[in-house]
MARSETOR-540858 format. One record per residue: x, y, z of N, C-alpha, C in turn; residue in three letters. Coordinates in steps of 0.2 Angstrom, whole numbers, plus 5000, padded with zeros to 4 digits. Layout:
BEGIN
XYZXYZXYZAla ...
END
This chain:
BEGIN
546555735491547155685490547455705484Unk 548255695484548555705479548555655474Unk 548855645467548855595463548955515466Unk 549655545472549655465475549455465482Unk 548955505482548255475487548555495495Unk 548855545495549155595503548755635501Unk 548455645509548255705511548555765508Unk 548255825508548555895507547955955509Unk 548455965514548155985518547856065515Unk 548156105512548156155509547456145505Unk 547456105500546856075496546356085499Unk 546356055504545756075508545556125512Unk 546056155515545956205520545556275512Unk 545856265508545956325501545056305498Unk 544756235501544156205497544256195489Unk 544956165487545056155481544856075479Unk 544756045483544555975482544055955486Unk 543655905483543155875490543555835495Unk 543355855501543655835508543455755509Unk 543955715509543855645513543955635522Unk 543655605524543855605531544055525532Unk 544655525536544855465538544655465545Unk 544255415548544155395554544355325555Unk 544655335561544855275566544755275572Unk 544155295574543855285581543155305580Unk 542955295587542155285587542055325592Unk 541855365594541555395602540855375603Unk 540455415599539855425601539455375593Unk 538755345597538655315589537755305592Unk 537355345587536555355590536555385595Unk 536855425600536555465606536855415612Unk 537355345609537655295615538555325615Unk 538655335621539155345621539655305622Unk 540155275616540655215617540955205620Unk 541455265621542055295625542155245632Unk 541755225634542055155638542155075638Unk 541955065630542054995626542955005626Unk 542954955623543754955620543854985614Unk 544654995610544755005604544354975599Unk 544654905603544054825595543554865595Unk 543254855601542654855600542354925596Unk 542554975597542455045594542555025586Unk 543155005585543055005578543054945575Unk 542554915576542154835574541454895572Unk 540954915577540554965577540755015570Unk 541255055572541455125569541555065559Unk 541755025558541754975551540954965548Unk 540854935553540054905552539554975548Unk 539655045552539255095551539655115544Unk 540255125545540355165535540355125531Unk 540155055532540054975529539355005525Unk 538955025528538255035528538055075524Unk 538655115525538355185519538755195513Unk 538455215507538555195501538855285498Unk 539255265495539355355492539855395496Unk 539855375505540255425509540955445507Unk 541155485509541555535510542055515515Unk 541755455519542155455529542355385523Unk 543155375526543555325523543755275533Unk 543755205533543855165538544655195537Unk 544955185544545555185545545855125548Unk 545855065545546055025550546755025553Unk 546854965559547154985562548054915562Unk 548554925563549154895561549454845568Unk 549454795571549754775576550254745578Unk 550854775580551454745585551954785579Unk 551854815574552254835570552154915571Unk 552154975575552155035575552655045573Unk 553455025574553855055572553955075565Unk 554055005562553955015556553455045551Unk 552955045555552255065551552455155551Unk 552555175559552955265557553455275552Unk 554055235552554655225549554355275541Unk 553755205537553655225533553255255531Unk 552855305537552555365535552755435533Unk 553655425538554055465539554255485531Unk 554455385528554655405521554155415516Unk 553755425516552955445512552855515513Unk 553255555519552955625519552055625523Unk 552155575526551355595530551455625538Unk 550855645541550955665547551255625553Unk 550755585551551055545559550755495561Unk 550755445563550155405566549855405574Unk 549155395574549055385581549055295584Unk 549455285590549455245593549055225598Unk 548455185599548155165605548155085607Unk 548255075615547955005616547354985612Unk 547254905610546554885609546154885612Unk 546354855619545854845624545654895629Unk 546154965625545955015633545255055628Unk 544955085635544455135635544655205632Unk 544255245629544455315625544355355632Unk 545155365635545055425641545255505639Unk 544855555642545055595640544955645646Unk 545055695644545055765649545855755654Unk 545555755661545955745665546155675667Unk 546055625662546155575664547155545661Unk 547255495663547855485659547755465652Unk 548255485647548055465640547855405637Unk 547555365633547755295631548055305625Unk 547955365622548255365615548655435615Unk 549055405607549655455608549855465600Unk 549555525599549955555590550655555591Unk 550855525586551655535586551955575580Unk 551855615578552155665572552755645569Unk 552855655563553455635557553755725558Unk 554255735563554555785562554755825555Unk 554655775551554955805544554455845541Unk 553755815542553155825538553255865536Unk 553055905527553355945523552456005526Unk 552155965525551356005525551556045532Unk 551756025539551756055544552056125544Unk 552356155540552856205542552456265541Unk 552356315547551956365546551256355549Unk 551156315549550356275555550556245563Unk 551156265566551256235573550556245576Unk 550156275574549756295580549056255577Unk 549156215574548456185572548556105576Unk 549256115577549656045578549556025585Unk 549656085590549756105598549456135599Unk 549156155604549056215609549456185616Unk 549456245618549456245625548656245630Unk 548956225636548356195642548756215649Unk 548756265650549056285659549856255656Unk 550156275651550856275648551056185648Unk 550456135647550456085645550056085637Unk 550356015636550056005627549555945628Unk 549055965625548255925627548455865625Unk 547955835629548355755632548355725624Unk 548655655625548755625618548955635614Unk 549255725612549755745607550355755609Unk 550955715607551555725606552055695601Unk 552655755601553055745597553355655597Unk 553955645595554055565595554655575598Unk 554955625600555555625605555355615613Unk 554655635612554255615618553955555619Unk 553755525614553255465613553755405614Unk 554255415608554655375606555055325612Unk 555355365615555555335623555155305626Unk 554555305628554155285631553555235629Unk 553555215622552955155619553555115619Unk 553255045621553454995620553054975613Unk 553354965607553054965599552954905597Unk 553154845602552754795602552154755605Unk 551854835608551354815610550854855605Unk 551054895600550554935596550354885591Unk 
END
């Protein structure tokens, strides 16, 4: 983290800083597998647990409701990456399934430049489910439902 507490990605990738992890989701928790509870529910669980430990390094992510727009807006103007949007009440689908959730990137992001490939891959000339740009997203979230 920088002086005012952004990410940097280089710091870390360089191991010049201790690494913080931001989590906002929960998959797996004791050998149970979540992935078909809802979002609440995932990270009601996913609080409870980094609640519990003292000293960690894993930082709670909470989550912003009915204001996506404006909550990108101002990530945009912070110089952060992007945020991820999911339903509360949907399940964490993945693989072949249709997405529930959706990274939407700050085109501007300063730290991106020179890392597209950390950002995307390709998939049979598809981009793995749930990441997209916000020329793609944008269009298609209704942002008063995030």
């Amino acid at each position: 983290m920088d002086a005012k507490g952004r990410p940097r990605f280089n710091d870390l990738l360089f191991r010049r800083k201790e690494p913080r992890f931001f989590a906002f989701d929960l998959l797996h928790l004791n050998g149970t597998d979540c992935r078909r509870d809802s979002l609440a529910q995932r990270k009601l669980a996913l609080r409870q647990l980094l609640n519990s430990g003292k000293g960690s390094a894993a930082v709670y992510v909470d989550h912003v409701e009915k204001e996506g727009a404006a909550l990108y807006s101002r990530i945009c103007e912070l110089d952060l990456e992007g945020i991820v949007a999911k339903h509360k009440d949907s399940p964490y689908l993945s693989e072949n399934t249709l997405s529930t959730w959706y990274k939407i990137r700050n085109p501007r992001y300063s730290q991106m430049i020179g890392r597209h490939e950390l950002f995307e891959r390709e998939r049979h000339s598809e981009p793995v489910p749930g990441w997209h740009g916000c020329d793609l997203v944008c269009a298609e979230l209704d942002y008063a439902k995030l």
